[in-house]
N, C-alpha and C positions, 0 to 999 in steps of 0.2 A: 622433444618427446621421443621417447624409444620405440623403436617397430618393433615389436616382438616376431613377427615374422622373419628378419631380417635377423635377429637373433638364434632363434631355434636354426637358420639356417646354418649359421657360421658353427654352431652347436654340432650340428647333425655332420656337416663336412668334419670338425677337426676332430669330432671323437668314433667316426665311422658307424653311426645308429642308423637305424629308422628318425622321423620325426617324431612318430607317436611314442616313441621311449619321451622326447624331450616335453615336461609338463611339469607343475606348480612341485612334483615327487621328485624329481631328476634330483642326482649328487652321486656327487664319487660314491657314497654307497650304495648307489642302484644300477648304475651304469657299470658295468665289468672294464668296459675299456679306456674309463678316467681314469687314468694313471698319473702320475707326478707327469713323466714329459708330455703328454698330451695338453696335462690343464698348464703348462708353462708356452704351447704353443697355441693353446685357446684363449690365452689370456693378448698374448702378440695379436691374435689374429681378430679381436675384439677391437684392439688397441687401434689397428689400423682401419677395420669396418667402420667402424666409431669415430674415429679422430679423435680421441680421447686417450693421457695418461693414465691408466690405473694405477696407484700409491703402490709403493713392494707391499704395504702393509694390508691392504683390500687384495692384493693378488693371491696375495697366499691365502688369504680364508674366503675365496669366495666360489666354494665346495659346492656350488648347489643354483638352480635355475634360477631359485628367489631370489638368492643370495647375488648374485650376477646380475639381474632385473634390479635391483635397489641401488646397487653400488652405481650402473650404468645411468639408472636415471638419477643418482645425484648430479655425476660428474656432467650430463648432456645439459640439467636446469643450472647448473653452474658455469656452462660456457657462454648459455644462452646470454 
């Protein structure tokens, strides 16, 4: 099961926000300081919080809180 606490945190460290920016709205189009290298060491640094691989193919599109929340809890009931 995903903590989402544990998420918005690793969130709010790798793209330098408040928490209250990181909600159900969050994406590189709301956030100013998602930028490509940010979301390529958000995604590393998920990878490691998690113990989980993200696919290249979920790394690159996963632009957004939701989108990160879905992907995460496939990959955690899949390891399960």
């Amino acid at each position: 099961m995903l903590n989402e606490t544990t998420l918005k945190q690793v969130m709010v460290t790798m793209l330098n926000v408040d928490v209250a920016c990181i909600n159900d709205d969050a994406s590189m189009d709301t956030i100013e300081n998602w930028d490509s290298l940010r979301h390529m060491n958000l995604v590393l640094a998920l990878e490691d919080e998690f113990k989980v691989q993200i696919p290249d193919e979920d790394a690159g599109n996963i632009t957004s809180y939701k989108l990160i929340k879905l992907v995460l809890n496939a990959l955690l009931v899949a390891k399960a």
